[in-house]
Backbone atoms as SQL, in Angstrom:
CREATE TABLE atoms (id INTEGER PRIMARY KEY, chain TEXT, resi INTEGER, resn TEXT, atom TEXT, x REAL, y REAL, z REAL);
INSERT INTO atoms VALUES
  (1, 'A', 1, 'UNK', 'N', -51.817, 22.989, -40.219),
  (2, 'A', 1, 'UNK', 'CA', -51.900, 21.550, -40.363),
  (3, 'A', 1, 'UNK', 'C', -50.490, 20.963, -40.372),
  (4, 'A', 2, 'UNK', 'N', -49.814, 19.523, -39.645),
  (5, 'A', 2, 'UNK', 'CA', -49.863, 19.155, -39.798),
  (6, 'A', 2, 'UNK', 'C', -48.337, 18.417, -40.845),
  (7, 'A', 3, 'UNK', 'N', -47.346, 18.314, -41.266),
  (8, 'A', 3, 'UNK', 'CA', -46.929, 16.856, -42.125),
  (9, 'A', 3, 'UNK', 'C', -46.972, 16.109, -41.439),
  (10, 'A', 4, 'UNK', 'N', -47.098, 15.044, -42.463),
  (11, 'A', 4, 'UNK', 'CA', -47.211, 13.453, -41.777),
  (12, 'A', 4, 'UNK', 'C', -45.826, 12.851, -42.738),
  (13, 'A', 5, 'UNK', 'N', -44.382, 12.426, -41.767),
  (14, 'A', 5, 'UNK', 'CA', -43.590, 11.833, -42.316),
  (15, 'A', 5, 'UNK', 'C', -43.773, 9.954, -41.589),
  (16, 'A', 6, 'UNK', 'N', -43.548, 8.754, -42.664),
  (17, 'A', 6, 'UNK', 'CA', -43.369, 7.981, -42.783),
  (18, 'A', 6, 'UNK', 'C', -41.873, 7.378, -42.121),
  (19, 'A', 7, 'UNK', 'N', -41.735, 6.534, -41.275),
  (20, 'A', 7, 'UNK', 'CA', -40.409, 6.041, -40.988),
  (21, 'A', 7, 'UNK', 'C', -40.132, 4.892, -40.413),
  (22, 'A', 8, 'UNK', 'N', -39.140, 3.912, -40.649),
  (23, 'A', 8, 'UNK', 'CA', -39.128, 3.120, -40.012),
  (24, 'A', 8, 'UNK', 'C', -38.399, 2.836, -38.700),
  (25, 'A', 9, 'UNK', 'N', -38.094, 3.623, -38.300),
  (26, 'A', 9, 'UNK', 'CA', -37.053, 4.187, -37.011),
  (27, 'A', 9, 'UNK', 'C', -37.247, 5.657, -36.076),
  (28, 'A', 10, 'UNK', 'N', -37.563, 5.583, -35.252),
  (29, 'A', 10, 'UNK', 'CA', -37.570, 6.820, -34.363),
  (30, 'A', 10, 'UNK', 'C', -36.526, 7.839, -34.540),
  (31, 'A', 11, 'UNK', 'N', -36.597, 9.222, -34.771),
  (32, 'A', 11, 'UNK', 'CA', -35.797, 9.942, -35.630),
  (33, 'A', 11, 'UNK', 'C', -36.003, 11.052, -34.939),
  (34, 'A', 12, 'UNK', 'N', -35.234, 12.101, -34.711),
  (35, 'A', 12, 'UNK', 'CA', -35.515, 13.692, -34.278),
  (36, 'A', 12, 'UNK', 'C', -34.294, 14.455, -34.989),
  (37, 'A', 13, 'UNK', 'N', -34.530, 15.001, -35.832),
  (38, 'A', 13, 'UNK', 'CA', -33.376, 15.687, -36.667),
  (39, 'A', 13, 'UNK', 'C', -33.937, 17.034, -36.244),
  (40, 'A', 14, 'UNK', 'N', -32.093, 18.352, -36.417),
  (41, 'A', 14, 'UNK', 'CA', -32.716, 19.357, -36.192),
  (42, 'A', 14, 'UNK', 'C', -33.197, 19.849, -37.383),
  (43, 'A', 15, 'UNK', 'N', -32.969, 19.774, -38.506),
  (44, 'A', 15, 'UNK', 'CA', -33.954, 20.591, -39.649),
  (45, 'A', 15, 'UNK', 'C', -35.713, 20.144, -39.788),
  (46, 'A', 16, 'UNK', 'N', -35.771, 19.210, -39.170),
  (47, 'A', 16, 'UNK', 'CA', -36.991, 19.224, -38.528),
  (48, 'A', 16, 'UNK', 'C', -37.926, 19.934, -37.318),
  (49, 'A', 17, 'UNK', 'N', -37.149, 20.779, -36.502),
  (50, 'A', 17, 'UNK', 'CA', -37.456, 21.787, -35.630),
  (51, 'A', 17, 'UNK', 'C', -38.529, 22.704, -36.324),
  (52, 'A', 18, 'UNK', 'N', -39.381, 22.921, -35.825),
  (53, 'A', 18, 'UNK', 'CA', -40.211, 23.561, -35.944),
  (54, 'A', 18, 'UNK', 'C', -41.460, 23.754, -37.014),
  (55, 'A', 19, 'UNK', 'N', -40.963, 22.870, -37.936),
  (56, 'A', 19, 'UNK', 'CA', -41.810, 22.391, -38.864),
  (57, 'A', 19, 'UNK', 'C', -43.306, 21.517, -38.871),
  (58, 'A', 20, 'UNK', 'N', -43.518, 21.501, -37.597),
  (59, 'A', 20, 'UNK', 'CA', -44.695, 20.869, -37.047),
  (60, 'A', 20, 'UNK', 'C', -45.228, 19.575, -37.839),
  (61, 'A', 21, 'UNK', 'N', -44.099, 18.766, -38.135),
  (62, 'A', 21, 'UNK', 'CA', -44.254, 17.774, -38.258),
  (63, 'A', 21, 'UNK', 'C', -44.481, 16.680, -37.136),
  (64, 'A', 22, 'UNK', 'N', -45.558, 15.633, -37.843),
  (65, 'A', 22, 'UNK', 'CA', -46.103, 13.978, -36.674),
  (66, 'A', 22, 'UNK', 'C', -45.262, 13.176, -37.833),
  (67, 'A', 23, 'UNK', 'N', -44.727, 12.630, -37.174),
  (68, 'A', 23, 'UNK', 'CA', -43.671, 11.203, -37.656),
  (69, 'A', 23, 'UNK', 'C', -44.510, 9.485, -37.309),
  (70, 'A', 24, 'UNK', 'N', -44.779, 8.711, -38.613),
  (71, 'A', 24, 'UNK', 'CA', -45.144, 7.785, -37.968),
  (72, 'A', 24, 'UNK', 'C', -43.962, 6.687, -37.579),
  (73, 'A', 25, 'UNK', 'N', -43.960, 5.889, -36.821),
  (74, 'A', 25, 'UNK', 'CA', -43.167, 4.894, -37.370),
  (75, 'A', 25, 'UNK', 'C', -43.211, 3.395, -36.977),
  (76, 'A', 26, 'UNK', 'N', -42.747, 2.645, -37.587),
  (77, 'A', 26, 'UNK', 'CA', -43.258, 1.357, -37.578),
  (78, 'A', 26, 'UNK', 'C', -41.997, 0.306, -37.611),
  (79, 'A', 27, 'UNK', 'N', -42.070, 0.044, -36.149),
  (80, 'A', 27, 'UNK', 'CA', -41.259, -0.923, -35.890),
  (81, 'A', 27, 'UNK', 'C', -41.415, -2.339, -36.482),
  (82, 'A', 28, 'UNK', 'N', -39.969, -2.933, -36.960),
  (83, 'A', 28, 'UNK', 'CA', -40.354, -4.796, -36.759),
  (84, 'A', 28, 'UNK', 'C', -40.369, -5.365, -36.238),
  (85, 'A', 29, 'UNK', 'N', -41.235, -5.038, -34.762),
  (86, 'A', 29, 'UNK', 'CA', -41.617, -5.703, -33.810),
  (87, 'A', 29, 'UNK', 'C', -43.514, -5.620, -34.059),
  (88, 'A', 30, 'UNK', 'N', -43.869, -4.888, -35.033),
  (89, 'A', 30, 'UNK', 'CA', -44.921, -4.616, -35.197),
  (90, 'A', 30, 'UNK', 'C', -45.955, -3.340, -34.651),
  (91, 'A', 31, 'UNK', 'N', -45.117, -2.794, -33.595),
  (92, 'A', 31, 'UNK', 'CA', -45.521, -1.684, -32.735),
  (93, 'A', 31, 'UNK', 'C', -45.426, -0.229, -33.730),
  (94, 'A', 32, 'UNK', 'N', -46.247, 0.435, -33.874),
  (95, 'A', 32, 'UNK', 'CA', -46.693, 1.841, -34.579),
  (96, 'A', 32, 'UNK', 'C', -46.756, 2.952, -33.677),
  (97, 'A', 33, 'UNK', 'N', -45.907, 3.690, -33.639),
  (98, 'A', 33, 'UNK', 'CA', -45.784, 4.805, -33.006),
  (99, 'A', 33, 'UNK', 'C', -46.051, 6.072, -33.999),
  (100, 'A', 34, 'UNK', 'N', -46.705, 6.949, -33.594),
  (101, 'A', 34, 'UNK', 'CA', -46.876, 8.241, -34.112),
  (102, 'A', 34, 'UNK', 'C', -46.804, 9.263, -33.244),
  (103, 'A', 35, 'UNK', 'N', -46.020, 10.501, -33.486),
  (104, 'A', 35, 'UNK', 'CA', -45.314, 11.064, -32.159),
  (105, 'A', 35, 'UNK', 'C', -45.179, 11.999, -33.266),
  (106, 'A', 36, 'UNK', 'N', -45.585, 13.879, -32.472),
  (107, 'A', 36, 'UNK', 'CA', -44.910, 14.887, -32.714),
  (108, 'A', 36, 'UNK', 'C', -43.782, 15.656, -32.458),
  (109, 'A', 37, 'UNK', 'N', -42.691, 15.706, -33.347),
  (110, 'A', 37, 'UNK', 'CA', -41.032, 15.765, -33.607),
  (111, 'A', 37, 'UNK', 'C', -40.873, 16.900, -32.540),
  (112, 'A', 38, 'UNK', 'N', -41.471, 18.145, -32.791),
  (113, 'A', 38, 'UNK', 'CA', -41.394, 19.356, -31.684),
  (114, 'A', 38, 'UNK', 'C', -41.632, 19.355, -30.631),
  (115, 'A', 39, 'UNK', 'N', -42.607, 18.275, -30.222),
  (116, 'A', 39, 'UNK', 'CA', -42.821, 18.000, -28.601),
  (117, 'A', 39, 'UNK', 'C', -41.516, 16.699, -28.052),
  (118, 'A', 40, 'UNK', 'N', -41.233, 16.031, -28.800),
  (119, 'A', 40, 'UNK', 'CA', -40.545, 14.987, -28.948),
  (120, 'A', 40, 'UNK', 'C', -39.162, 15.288, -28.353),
  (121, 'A', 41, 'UNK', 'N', -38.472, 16.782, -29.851),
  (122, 'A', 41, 'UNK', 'CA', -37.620, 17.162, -29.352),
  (123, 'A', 41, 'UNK', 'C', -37.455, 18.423, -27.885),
  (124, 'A', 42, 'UNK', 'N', -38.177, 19.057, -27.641),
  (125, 'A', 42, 'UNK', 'CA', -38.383, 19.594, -26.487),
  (126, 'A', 42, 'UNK', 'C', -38.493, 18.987, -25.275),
  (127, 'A', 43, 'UNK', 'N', -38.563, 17.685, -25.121),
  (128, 'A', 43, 'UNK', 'CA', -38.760, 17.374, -24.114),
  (129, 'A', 43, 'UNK', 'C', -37.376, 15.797, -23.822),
  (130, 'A', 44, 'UNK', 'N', -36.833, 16.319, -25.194),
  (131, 'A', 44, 'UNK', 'CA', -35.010, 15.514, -25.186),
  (132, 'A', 44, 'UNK', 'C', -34.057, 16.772, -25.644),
  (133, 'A', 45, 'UNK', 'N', -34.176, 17.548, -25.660),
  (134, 'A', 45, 'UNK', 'CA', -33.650, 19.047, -25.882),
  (135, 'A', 45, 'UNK', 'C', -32.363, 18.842, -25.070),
  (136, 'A', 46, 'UNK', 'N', -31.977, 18.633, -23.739),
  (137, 'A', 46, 'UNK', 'CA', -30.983, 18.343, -23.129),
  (138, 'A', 46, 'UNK', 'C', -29.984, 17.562, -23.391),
  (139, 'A', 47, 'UNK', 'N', -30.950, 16.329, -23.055),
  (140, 'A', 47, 'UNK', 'CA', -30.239, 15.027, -23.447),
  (141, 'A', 47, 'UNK', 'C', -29.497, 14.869, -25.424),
  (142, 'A', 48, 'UNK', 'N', -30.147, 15.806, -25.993),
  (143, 'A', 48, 'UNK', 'CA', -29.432, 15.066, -27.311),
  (144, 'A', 48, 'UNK', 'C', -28.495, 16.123, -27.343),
  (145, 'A', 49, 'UNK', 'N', -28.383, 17.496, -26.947),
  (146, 'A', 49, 'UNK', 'CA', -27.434, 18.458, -26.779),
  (147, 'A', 49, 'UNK', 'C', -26.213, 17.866, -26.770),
  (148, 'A', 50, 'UNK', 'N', -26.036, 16.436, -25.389),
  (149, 'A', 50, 'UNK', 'CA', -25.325, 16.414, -25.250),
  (150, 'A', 50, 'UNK', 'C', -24.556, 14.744, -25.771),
  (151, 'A', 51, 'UNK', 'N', -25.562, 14.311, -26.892),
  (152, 'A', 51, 'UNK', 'CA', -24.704, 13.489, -27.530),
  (153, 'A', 51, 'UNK', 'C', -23.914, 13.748, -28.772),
  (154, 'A', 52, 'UNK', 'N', -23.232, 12.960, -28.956),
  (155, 'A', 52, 'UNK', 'CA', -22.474, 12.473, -30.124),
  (156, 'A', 52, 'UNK', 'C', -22.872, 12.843, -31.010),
  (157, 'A', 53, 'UNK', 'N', -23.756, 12.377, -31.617),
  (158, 'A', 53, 'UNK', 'CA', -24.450, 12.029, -32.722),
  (159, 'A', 53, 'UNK', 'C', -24.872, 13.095, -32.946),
  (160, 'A', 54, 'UNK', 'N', -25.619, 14.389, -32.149),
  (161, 'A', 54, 'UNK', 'CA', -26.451, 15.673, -32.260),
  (162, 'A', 54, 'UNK', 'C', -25.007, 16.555, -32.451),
  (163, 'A', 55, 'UNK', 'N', -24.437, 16.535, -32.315),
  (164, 'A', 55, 'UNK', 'CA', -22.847, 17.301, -32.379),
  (165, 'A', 55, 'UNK', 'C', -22.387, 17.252, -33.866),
  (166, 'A', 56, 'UNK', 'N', -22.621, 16.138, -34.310),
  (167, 'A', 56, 'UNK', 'CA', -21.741, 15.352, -35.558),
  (168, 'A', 56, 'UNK', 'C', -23.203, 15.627, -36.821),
  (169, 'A', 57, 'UNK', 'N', -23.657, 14.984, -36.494),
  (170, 'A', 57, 'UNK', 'CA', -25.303, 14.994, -37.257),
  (171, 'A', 57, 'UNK', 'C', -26.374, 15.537, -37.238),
  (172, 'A', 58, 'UNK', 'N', -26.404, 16.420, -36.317),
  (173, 'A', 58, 'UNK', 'CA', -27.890, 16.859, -35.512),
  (174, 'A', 58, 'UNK', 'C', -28.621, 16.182, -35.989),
  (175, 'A', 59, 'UNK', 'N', -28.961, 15.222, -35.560),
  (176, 'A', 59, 'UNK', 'CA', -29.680, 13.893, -35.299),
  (177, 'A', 59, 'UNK', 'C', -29.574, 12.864, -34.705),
  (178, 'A', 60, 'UNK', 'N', -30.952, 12.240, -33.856),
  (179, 'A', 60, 'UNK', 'CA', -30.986, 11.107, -33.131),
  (180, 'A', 60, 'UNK', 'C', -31.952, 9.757, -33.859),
  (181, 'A', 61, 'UNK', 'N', -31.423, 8.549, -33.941),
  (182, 'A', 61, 'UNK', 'CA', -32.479, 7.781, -34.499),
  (183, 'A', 61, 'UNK', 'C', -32.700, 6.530, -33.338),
  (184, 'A', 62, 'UNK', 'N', -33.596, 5.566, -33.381),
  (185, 'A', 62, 'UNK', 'CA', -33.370, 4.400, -32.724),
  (186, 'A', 62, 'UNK', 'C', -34.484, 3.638, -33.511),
  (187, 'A', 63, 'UNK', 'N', -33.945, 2.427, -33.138),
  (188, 'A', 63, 'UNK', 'CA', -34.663, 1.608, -34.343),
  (189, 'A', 63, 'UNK', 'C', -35.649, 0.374, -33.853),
  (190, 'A', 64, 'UNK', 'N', -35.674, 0.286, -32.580),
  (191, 'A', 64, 'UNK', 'CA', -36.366, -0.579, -32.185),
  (192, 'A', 64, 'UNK', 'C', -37.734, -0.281, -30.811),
  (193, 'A', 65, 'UNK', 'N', -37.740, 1.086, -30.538),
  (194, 'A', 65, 'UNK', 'CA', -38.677, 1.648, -29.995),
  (195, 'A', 65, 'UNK', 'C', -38.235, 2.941, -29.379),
  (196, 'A', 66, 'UNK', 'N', -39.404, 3.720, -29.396),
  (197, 'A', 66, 'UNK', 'CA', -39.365, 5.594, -28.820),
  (198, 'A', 66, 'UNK', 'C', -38.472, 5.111, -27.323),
  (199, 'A', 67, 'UNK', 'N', -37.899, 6.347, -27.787),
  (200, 'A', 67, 'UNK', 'CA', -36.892, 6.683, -26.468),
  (201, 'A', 67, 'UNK', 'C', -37.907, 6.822, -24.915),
  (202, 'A', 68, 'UNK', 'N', -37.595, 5.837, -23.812),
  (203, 'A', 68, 'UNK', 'CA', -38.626, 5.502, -22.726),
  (204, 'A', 68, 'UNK', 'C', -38.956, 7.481, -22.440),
  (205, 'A', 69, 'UNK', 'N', -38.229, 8.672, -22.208),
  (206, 'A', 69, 'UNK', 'CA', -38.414, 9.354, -21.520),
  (207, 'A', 69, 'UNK', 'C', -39.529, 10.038, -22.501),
  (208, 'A', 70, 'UNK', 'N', -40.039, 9.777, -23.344),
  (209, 'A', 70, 'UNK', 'CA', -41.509, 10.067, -24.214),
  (210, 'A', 70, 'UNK', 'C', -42.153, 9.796, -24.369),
  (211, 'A', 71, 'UNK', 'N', -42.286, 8.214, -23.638),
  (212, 'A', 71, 'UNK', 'CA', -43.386, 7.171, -23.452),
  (213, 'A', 71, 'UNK', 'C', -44.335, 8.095, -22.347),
  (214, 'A', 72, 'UNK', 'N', -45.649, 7.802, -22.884),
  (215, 'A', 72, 'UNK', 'CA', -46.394, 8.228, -21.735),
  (216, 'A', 72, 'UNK', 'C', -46.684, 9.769, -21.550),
  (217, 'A', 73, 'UNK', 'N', -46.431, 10.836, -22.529),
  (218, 'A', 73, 'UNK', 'CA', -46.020, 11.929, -22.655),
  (219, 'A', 73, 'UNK', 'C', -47.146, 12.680, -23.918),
  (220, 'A', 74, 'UNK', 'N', -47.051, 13.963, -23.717),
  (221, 'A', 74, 'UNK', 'CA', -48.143, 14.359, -25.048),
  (222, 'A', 74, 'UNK', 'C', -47.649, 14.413, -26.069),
  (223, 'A', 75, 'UNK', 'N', -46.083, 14.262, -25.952),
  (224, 'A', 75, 'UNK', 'CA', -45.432, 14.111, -27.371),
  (225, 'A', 75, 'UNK', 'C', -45.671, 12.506, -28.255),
  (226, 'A', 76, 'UNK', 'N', -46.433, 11.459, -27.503),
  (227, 'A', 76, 'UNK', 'CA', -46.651, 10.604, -28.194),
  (228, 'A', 76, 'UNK', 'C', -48.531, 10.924, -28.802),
  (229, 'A', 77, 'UNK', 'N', -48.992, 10.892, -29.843),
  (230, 'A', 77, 'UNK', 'CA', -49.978, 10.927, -30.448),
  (231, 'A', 77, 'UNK', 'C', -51.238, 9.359, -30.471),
  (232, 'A', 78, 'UNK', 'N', -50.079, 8.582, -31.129),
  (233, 'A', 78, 'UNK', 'CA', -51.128, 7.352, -31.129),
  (234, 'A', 78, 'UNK', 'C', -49.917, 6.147, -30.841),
  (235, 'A', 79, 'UNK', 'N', -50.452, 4.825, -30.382),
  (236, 'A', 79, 'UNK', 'CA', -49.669, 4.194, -30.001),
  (237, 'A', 79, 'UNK', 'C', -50.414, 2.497, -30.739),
  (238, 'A', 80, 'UNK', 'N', -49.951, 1.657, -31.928),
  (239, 'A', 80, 'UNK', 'CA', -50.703, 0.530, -32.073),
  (240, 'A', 80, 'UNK', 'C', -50.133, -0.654, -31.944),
  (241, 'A', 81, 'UNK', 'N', -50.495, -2.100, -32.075),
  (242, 'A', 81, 'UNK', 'CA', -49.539, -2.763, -31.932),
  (243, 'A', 81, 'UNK', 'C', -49.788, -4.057, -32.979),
  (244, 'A', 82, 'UNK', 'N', -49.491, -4.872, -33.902),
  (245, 'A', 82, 'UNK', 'CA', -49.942, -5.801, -35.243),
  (246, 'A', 82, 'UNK', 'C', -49.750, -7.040, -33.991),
  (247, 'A', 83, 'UNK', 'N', -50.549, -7.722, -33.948),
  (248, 'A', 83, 'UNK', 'CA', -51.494, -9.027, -33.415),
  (249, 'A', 83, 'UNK', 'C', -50.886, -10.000, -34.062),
  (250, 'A', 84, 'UNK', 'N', -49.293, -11.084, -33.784),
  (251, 'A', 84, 'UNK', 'CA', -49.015, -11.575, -34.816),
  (252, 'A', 84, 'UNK', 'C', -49.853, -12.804, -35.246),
  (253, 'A', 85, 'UNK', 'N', -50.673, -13.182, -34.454),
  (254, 'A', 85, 'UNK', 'CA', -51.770, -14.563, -34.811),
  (255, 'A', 85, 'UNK', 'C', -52.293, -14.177, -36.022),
  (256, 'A', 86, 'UNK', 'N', -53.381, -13.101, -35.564),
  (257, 'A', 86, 'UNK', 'CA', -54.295, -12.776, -36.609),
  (258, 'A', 86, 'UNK', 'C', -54.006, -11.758, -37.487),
  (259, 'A', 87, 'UNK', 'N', -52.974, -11.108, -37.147),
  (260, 'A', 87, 'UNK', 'CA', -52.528, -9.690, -38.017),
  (261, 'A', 87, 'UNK', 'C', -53.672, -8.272, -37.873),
  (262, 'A', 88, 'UNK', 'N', -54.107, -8.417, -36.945),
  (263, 'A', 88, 'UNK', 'CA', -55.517, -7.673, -36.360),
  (264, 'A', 88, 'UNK', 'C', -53.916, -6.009, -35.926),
  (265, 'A', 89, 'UNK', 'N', -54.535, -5.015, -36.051),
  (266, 'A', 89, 'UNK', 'CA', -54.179, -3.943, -35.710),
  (267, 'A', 89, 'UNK', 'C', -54.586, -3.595, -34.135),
  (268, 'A', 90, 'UNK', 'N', -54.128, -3.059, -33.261),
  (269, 'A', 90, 'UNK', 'CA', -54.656, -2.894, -32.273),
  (270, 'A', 90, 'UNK', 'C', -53.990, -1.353, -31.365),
  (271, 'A', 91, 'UNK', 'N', -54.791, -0.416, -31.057),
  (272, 'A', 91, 'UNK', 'CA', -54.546, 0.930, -30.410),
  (273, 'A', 91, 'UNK', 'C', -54.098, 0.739, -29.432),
  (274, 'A', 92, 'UNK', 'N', -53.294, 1.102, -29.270),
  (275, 'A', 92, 'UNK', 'CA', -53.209, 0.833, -27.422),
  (276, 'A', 92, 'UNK', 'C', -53.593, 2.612, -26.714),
  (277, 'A', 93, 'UNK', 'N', -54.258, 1.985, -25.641),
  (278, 'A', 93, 'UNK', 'CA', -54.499, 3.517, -24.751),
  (279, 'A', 93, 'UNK', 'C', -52.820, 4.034, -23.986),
  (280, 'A', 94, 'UNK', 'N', -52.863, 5.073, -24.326),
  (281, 'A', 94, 'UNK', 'CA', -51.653, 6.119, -23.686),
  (282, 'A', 94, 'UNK', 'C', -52.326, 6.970, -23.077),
  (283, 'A', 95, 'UNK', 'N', -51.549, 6.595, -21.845),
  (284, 'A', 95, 'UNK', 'CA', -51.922, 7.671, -20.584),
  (285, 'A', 95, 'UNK', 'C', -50.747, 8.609, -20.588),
  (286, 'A', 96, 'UNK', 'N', -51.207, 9.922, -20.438),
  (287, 'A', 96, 'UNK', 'CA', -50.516, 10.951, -21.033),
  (288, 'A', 96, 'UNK', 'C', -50.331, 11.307, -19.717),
  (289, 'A', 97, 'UNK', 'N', -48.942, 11.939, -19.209),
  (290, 'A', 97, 'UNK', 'CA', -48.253, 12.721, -18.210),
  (291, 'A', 97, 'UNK', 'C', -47.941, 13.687, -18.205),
  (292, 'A', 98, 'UNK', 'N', -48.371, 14.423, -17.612),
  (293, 'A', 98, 'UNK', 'CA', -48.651, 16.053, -17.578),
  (294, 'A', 98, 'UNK', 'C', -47.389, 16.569, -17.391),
  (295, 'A', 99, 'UNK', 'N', -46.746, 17.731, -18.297),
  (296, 'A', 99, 'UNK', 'CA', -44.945, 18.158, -17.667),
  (297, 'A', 99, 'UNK', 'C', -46.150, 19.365, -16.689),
  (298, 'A', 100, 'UNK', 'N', -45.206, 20.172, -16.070),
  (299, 'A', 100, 'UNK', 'CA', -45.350, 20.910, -14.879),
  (300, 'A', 100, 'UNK', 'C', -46.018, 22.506, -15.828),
  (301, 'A', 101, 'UNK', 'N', -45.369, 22.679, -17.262),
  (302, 'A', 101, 'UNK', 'CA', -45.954, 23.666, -17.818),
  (303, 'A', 101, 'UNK', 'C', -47.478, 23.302, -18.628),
  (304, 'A', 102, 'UNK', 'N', -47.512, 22.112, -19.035),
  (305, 'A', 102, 'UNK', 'CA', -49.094, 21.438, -19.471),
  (306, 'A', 102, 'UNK', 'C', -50.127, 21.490, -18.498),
  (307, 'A', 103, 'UNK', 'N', -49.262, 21.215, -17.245),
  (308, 'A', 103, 'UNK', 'CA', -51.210, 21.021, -15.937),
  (309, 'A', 103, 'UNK', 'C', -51.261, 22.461, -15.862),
  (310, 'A', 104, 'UNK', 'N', -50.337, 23.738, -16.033),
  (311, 'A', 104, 'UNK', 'CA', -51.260, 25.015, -15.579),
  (312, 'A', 104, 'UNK', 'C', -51.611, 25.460, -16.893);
């Protein structure tokens, strides 16, 4: 099973590797992302190698929405969005993109 960490910022730390943690998080734009950290980071494994921040911190955060190259991906779980009229919650459907080792 499973942790479920709370956040308000998109986050991939490495002491989080492998711990099979789902991260929720909740932008103030109202958008709710919930995304698993191990698929998350595997599939930015490259790219954070080679920043700054993963050098200095081993860690990446962003604070105003999931990094685009995970959009659309099985590393995202659920995707919602707060309705600012009515404050109504709303799912959005994610169409999931197959990497080349998932379709076989």
């Amino acid at each position: 099973m499973s942790n479920l960490l709370k956040s308000k910022r998109f986050v991939v730390r490495q002491s989080l590797i492998g711990k099979d943690t789902n991260i929720e998080v909740s932008f103030k734009n109202g958008k709710s992302v919930t995304y698993s950290h191990d698929k998350a980071y595997e599939l930015m494994k490259e790219t954070l190698e080679a920043l700054a921040c993963w050098g200095k911190y081993k860690s990446y955060t962003a604070t105003s929405n999931i990094p685009k190259v995970l959009r659309n991906t099985e590393a995202v779980i659920t995707t919602s969005e707060v309705d600012e009229t009515t404050g109504e919650v709303t799912e959005v459907e994610t169409e999931v993109k197959m990497t080349a080792e998932a379709a076989f």
